[in-house]
PDB file of N, CA, C and O in Angstrom, chain B, residues numbered from 101:
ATOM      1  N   UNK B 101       4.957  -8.379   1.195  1.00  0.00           N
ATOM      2  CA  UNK B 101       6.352  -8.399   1.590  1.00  0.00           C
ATOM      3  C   UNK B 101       6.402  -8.833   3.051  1.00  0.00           C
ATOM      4  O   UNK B 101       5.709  -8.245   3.881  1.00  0.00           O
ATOM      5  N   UNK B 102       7.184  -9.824   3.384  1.00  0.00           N
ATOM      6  CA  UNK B 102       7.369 -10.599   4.587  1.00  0.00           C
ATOM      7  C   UNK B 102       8.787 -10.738   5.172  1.00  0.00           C
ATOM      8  O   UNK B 102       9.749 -10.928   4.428  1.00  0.00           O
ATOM      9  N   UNK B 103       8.902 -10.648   6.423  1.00  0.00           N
ATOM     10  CA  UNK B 103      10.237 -10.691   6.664  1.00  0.00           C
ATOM     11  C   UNK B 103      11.534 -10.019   6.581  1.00  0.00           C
ATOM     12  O   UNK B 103      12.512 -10.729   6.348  1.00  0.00           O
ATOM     13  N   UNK B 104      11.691  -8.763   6.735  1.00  0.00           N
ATOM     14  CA  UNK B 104      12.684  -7.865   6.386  1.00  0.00           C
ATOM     15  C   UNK B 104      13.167  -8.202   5.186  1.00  0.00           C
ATOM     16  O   UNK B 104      14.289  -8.609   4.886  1.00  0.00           O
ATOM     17  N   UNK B 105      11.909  -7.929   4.303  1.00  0.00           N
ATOM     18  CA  UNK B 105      12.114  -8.508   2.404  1.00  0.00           C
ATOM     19  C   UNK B 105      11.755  -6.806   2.202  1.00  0.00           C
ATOM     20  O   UNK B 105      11.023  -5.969   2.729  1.00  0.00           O
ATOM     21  N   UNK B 106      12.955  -6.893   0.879  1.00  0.00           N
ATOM     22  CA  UNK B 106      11.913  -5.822   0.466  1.00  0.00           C
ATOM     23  C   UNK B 106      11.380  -5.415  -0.770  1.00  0.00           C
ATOM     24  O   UNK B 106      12.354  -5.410  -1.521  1.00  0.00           O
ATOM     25  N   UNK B 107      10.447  -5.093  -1.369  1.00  0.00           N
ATOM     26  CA  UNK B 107       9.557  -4.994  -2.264  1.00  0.00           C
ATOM     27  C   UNK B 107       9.414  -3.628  -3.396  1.00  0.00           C
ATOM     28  O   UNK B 107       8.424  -2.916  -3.224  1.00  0.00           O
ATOM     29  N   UNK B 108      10.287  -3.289  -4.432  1.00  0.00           N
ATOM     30  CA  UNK B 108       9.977  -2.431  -4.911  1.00  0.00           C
ATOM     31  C   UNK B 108       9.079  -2.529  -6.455  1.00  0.00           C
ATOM     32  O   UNK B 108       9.283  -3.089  -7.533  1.00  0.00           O
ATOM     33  N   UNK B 109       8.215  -1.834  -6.001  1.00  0.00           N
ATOM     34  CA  UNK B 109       7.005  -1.346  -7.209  1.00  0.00           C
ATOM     35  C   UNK B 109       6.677  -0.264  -8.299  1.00  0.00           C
ATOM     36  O   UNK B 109       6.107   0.702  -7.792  1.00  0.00           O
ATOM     37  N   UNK B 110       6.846  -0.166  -9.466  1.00  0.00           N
ATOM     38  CA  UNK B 110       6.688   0.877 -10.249  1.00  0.00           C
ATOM     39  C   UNK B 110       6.029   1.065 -11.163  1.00  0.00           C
ATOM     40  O   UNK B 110       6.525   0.480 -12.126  1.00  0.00           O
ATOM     41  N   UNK B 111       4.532   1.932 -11.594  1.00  0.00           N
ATOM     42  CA  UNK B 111       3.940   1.754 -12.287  1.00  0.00           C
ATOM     43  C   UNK B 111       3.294   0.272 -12.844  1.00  0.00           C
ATOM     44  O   UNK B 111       3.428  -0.355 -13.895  1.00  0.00           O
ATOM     45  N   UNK B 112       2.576   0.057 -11.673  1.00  0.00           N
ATOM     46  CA  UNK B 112       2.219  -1.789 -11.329  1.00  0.00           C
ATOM     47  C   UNK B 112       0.796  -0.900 -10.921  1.00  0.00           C
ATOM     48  O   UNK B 112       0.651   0.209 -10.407  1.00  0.00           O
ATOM     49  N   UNK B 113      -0.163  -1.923 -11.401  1.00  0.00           N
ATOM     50  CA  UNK B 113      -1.871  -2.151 -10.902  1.00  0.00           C
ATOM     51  C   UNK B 113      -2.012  -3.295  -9.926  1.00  0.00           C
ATOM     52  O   UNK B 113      -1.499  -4.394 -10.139  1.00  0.00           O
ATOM     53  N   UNK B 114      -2.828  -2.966  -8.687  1.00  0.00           N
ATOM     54  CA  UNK B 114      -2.538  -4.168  -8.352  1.00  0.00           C
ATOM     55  C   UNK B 114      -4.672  -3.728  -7.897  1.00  0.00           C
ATOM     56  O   UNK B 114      -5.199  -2.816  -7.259  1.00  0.00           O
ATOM     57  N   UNK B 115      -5.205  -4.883  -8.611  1.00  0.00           N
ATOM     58  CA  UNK B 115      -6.622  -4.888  -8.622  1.00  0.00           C
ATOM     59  C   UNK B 115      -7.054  -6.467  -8.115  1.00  0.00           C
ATOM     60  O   UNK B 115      -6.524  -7.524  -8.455  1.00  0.00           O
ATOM     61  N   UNK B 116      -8.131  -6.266  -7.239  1.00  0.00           N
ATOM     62  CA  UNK B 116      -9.458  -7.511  -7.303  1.00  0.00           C
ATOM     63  C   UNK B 116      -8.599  -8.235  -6.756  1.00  0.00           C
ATOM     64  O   UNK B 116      -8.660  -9.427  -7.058  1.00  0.00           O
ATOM     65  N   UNK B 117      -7.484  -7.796  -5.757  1.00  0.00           N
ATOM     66  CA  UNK B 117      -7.093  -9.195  -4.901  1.00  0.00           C
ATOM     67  C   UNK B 117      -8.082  -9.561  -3.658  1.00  0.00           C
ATOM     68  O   UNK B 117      -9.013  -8.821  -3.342  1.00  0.00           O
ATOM     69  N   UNK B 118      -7.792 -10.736  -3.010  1.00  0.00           N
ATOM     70  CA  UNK B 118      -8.948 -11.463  -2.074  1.00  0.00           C
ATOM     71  C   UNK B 118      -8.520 -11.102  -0.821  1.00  0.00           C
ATOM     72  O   UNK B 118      -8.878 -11.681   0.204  1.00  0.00           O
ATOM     73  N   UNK B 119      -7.362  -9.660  -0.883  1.00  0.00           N
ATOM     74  CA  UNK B 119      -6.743  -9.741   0.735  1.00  0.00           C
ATOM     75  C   UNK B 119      -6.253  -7.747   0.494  1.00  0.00           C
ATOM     76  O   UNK B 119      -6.686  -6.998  -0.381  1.00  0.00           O
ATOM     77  N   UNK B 120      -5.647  -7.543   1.176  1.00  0.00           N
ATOM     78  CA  UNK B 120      -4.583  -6.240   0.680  1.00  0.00           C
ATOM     79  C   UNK B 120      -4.190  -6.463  -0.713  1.00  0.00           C
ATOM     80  O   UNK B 120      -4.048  -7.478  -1.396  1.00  0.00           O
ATOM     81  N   UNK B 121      -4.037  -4.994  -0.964  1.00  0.00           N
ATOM     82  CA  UNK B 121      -3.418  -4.844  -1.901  1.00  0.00           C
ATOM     83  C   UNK B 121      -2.179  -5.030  -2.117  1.00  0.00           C
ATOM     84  O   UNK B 121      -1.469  -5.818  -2.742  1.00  0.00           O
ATOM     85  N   UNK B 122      -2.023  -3.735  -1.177  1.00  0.00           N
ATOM     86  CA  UNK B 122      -0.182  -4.050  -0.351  1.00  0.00           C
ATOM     87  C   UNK B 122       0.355  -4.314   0.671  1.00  0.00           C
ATOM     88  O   UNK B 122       0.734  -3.251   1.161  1.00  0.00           O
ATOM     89  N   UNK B 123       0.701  -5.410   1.499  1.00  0.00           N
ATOM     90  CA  UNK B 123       0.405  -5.581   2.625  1.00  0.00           C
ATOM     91  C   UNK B 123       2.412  -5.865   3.035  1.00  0.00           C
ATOM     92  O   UNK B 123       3.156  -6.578   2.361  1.00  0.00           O
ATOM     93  N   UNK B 124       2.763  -5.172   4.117  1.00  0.00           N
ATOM     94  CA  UNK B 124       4.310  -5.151   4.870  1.00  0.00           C
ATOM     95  C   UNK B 124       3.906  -5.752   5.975  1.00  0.00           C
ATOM     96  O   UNK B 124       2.822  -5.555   6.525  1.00  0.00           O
ATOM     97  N   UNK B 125       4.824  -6.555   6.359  1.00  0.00           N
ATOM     98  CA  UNK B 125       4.578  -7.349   8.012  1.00  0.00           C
ATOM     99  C   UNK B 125       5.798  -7.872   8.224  1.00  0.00           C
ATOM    100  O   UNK B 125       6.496  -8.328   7.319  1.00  0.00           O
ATOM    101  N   UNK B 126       6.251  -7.818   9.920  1.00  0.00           N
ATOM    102  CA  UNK B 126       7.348  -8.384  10.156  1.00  0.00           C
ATOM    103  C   UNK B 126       8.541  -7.902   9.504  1.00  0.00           C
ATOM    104  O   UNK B 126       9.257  -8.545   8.736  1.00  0.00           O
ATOM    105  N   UNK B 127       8.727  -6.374   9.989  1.00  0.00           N
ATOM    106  CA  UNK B 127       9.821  -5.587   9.415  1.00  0.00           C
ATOM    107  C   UNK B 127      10.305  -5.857   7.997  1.00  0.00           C
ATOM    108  O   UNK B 127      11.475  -6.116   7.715  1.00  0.00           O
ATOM    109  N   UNK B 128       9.346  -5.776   7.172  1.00  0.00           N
ATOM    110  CA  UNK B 128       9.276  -5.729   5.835  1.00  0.00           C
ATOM    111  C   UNK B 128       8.901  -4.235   5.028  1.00  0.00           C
ATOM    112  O   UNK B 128       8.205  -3.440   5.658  1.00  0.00           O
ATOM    113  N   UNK B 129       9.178  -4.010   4.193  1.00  0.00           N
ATOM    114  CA  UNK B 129       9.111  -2.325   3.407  1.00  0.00           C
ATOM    115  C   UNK B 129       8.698  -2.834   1.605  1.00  0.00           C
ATOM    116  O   UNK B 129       8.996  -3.630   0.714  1.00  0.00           O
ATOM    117  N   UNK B 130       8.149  -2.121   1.821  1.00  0.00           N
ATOM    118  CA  UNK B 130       7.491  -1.525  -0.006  1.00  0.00           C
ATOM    119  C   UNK B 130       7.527  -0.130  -0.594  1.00  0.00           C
ATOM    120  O   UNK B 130       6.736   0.736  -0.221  1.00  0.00           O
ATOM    121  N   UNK B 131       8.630   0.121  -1.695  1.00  0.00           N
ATOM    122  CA  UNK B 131       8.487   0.953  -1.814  1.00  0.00           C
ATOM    123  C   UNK B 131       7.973   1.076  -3.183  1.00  0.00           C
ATOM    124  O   UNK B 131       8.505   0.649  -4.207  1.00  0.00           O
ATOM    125  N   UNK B 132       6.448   1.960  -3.021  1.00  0.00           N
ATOM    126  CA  UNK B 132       5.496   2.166  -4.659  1.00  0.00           C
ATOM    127  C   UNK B 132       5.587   3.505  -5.219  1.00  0.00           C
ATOM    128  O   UNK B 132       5.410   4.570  -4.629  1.00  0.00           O
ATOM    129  N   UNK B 133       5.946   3.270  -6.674  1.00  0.00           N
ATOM    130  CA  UNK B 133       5.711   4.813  -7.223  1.00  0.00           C
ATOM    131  C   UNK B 133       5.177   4.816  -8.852  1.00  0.00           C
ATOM    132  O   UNK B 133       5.694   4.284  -9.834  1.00  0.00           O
ATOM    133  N   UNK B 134       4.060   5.552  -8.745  1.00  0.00           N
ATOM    134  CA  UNK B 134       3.047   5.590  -9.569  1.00  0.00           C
ATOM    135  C   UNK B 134       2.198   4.036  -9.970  1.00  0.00           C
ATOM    136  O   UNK B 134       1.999   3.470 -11.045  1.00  0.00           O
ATOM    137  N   UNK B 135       1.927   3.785  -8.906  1.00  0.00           N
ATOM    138  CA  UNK B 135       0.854   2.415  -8.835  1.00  0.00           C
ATOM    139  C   UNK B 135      -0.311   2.567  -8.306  1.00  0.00           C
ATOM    140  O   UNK B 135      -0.412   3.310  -7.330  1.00  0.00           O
ATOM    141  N   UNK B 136      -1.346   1.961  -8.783  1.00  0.00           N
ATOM    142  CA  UNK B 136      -2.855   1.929  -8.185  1.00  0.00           C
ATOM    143  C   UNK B 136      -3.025   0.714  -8.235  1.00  0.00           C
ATOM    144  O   UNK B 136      -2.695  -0.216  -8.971  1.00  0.00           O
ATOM    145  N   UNK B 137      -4.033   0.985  -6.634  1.00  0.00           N
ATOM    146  CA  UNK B 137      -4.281   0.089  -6.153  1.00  0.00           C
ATOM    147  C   UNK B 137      -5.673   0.099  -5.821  1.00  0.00           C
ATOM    148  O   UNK B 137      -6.029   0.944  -5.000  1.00  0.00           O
ATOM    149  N   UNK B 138      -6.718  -0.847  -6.405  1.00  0.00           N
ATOM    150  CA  UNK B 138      -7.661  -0.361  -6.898  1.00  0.00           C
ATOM    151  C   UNK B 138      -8.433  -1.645  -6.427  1.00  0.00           C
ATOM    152  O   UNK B 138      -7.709  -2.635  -6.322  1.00  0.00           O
ATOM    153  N   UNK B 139      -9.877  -1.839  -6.096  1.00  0.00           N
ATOM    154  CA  UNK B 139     -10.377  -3.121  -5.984  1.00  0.00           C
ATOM    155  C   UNK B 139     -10.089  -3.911  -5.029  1.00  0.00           C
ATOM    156  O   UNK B 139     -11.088  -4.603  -4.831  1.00  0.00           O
ATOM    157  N   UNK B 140      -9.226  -4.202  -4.293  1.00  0.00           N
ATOM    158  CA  UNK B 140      -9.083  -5.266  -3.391  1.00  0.00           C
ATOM    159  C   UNK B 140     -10.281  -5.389  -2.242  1.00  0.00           C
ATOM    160  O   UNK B 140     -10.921  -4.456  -1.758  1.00  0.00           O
ATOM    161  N   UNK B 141     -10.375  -6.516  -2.008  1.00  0.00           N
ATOM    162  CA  UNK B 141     -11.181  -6.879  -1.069  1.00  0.00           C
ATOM    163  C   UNK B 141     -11.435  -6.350   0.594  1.00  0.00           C
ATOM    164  O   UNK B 141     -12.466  -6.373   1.265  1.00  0.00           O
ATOM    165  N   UNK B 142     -10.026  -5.866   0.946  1.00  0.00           N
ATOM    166  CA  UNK B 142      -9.669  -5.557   2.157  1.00  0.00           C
ATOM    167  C   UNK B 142      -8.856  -4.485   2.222  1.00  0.00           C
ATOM    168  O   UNK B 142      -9.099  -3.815   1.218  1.00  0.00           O
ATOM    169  N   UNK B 143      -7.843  -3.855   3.005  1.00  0.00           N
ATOM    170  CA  UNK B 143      -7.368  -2.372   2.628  1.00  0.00           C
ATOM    171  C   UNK B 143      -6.344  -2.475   1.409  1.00  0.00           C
ATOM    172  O   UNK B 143      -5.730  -3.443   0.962  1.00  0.00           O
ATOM    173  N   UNK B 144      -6.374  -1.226   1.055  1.00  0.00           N
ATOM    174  CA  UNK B 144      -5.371  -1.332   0.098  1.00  0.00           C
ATOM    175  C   UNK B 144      -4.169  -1.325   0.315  1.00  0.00           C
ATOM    176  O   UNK B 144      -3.436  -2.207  -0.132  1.00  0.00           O
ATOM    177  N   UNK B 145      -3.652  -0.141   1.180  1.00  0.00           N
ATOM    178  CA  UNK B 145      -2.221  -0.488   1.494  1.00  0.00           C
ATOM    179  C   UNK B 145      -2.115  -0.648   2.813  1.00  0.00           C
ATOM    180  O   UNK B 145      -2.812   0.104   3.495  1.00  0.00           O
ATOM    181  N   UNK B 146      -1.492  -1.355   3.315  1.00  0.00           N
ATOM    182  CA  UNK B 146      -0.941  -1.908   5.202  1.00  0.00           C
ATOM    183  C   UNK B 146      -0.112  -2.234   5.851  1.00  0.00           C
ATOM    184  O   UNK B 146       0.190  -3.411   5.659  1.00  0.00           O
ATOM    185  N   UNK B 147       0.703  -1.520   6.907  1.00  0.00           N
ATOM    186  CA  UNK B 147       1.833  -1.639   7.491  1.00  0.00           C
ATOM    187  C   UNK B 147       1.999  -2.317   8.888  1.00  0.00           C
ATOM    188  O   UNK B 147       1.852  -1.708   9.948  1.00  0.00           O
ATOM    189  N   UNK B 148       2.292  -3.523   8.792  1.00  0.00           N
ATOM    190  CA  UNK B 148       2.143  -4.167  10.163  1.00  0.00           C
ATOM    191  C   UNK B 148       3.281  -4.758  10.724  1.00  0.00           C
ATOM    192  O   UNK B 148       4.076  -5.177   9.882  1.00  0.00           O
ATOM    193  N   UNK B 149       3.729  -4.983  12.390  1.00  0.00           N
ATOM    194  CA  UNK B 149       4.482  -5.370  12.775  1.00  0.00           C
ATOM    195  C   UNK B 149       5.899  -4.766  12.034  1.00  0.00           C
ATOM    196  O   UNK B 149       6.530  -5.391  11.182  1.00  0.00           O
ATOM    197  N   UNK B 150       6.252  -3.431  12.543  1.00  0.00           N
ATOM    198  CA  UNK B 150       7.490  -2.797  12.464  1.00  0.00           C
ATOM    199  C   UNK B 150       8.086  -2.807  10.694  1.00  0.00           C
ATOM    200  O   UNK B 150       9.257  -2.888  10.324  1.00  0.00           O
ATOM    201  N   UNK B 151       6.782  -2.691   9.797  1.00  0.00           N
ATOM    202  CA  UNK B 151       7.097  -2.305   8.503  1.00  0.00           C
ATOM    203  C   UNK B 151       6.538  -0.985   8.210  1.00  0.00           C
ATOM    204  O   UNK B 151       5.982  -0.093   8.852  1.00  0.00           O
ATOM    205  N   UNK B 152       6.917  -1.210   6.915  1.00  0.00           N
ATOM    206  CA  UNK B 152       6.653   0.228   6.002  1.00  0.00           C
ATOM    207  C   UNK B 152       6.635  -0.139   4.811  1.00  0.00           C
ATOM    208  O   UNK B 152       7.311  -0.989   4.232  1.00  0.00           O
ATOM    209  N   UNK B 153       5.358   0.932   4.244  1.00  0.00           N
ATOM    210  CA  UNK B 153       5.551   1.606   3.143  1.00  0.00           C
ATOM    211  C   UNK B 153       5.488   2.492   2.638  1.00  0.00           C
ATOM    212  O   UNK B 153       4.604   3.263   3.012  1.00  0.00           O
ATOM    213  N   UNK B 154       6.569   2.998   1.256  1.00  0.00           N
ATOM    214  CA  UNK B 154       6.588   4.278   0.612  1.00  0.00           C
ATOM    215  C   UNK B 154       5.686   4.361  -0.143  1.00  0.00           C
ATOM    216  O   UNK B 154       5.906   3.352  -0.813  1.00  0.00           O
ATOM    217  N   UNK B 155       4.543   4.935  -0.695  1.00  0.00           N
ATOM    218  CA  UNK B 155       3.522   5.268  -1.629  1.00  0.00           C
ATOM    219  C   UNK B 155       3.715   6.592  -2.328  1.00  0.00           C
ATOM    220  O   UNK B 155       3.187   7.545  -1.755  1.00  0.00           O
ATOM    221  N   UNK B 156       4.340   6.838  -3.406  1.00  0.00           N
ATOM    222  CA  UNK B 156       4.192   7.401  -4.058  1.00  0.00           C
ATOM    223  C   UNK B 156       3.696   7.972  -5.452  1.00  0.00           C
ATOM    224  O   UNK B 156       3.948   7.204  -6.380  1.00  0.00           O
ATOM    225  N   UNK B 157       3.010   9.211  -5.832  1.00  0.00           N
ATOM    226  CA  UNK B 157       2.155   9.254  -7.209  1.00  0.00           C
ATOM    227  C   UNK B 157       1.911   8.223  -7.301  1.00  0.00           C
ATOM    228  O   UNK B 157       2.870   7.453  -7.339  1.00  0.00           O
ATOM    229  N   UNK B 158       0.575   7.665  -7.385  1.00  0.00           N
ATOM    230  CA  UNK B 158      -0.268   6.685  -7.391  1.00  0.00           C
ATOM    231  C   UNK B 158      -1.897   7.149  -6.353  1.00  0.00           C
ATOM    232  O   UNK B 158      -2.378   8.096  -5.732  1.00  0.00           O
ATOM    233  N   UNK B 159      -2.166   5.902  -6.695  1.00  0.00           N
ATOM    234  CA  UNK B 159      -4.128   6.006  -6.017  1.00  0.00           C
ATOM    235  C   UNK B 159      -3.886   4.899  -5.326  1.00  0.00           C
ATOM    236  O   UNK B 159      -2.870   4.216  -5.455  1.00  0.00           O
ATOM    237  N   UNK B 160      -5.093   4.606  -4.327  1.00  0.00           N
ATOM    238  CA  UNK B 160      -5.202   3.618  -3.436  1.00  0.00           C
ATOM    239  C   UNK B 160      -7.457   3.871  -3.533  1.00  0.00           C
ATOM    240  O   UNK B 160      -8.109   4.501  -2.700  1.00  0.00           O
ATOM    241  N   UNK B 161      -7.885   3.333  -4.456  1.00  0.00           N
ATOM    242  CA  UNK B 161      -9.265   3.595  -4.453  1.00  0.00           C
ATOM    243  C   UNK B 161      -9.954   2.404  -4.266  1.00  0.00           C
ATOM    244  O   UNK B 161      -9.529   1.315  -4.652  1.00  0.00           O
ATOM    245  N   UNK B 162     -11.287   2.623  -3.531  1.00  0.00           N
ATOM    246  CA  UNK B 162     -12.550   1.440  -4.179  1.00  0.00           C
ATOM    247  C   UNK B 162     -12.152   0.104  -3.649  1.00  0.00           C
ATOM    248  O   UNK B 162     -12.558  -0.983  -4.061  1.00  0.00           O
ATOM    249  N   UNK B 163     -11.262   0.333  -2.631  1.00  0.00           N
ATOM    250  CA  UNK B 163     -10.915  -0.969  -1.682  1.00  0.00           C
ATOM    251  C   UNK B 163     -12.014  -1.758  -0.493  1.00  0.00           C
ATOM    252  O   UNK B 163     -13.120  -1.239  -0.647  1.00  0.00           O
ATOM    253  N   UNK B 164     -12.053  -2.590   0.374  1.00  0.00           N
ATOM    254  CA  UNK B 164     -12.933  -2.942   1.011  1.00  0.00           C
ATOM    255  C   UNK B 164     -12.673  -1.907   2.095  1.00  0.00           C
ATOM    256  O   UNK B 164     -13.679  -1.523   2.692  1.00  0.00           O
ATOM    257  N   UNK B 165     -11.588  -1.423   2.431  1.00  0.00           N
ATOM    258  CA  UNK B 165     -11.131  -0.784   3.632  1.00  0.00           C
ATOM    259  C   UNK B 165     -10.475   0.626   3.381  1.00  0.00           C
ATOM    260  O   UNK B 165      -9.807   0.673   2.348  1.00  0.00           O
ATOM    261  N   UNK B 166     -10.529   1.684   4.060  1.00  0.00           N
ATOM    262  CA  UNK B 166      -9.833   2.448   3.655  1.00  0.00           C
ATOM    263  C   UNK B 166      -8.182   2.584   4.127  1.00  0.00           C
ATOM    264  O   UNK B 166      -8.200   2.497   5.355  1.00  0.00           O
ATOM    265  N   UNK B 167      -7.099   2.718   3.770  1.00  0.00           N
ATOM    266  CA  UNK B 167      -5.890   2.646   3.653  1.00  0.00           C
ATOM    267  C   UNK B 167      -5.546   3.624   4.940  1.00  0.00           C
ATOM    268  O   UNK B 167      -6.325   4.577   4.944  1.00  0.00           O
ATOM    269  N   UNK B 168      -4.918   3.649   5.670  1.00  0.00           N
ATOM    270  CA  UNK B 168      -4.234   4.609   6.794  1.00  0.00           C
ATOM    271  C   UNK B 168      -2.643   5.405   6.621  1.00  0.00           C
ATOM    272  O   UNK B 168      -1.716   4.719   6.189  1.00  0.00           O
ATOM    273  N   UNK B 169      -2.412   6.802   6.966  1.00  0.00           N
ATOM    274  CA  UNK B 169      -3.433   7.693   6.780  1.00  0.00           C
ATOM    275  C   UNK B 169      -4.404   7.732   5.512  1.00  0.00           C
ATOM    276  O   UNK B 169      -4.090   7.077   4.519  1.00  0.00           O
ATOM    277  N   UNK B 170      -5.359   8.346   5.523  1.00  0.00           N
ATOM    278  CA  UNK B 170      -6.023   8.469   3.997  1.00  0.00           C
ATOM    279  C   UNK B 170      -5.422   9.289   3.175  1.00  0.00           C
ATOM    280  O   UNK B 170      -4.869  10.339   3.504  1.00  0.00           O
ATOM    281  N   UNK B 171      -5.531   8.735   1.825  1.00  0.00           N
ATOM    282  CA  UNK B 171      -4.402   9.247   0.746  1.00  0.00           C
ATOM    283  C   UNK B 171      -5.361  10.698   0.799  1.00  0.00           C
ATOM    284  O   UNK B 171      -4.871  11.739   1.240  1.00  0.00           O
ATOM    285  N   UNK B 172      -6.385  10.648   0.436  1.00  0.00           N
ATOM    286  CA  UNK B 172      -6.994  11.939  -0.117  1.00  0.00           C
ATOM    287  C   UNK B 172      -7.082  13.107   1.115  1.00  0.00           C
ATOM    288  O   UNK B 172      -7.997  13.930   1.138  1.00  0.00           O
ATOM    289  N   UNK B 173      -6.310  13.078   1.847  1.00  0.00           N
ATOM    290  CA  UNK B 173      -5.964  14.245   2.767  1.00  0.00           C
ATOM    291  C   UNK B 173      -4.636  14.651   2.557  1.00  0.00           C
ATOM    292  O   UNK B 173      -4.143  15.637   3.105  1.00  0.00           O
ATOM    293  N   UNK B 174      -3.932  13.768   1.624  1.00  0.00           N
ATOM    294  CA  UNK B 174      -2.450  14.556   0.924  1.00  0.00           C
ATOM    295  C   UNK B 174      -2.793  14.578  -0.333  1.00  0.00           C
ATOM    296  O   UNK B 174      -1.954  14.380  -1.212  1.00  0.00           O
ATOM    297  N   UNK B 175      -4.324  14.868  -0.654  1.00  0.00           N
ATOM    298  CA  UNK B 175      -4.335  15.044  -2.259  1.00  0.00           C
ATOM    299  C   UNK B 175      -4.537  13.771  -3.313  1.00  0.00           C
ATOM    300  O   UNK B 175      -4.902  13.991  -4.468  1.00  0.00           O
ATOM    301  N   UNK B 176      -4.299  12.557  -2.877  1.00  0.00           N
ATOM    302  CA  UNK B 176      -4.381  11.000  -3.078  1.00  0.00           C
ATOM    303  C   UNK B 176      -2.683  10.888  -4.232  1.00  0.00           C
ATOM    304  O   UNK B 176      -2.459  10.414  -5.346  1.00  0.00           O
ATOM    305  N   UNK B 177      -1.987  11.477  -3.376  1.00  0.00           N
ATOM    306  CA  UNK B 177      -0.422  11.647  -4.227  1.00  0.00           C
ATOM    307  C   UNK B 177       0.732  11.037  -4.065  1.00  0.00           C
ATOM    308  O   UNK B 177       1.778  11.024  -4.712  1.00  0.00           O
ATOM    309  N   UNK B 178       0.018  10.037  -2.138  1.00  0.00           N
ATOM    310  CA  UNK B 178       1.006   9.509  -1.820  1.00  0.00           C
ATOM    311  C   UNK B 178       1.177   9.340  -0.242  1.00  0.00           C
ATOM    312  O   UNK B 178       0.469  10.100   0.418  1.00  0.00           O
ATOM    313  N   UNK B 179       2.055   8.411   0.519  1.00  0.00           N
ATOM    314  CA  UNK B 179       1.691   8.870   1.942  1.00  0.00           C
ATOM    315  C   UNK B 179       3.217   7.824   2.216  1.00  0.00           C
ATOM    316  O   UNK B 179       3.669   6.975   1.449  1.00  0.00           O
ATOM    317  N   UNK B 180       3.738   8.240   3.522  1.00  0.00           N
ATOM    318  CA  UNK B 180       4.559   6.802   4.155  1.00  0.00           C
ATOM    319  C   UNK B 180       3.498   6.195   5.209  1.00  0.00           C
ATOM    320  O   UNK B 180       2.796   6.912   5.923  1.00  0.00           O
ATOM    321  N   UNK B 181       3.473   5.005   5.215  1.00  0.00           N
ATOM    322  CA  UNK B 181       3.094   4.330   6.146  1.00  0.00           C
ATOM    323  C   UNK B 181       3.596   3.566   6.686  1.00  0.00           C
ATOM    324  O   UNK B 181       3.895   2.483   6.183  1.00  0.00           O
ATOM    325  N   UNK B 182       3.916   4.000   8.245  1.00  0.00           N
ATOM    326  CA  UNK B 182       5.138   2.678   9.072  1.00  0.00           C
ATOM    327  C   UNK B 182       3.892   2.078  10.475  1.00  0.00           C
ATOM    328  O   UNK B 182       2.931   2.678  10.956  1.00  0.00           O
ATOM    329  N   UNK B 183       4.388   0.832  10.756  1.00  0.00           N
ATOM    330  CA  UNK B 183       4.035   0.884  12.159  1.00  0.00           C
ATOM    331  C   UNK B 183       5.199  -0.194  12.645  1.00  0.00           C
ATOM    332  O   UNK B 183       5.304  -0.494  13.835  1.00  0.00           O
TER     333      UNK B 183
END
């Protein structure tokens, strides 16, 4: 999601991509609920340049990177991530 776009996800896999899984940039938002994100090459979920995302019920596993904050310190149930 690019550009103050915004992106909603529900019960979606998102595996074995060559970059993020979920990636917000340039005041852009995603909001996920009950999706895994599994496999990607690089982090799974990522909030850059004045975005966000909602992660909810869902996983973020087995990525190249680990996701910020880490899901599995809220249980792997979910997290917001803004920057």
């Amino acid at each position: 999601s690019r550009e103050q776009a915004t992106v909603r996800a529900n019960g979606c896999t998102v595996n074995n991509c060559a970059k993020e899984g979920i990636r917000a940039e340039l005041a852009a938002s995603v909001l996920a609920r009950n999706s895994f994100i599994t496999n990607n090459a690089k982090i799974g979920v990522r909030a850059t340049s004045t975005s966000f995302v909602d992660f909810r019920d869902g996983s973020s596993t087995g990525n190249g990177s680990i996701s910020a904050p880490v899901f599995n310190t809220m249980g792997n149930n979910g997290a917001y991530i803004s920057n």
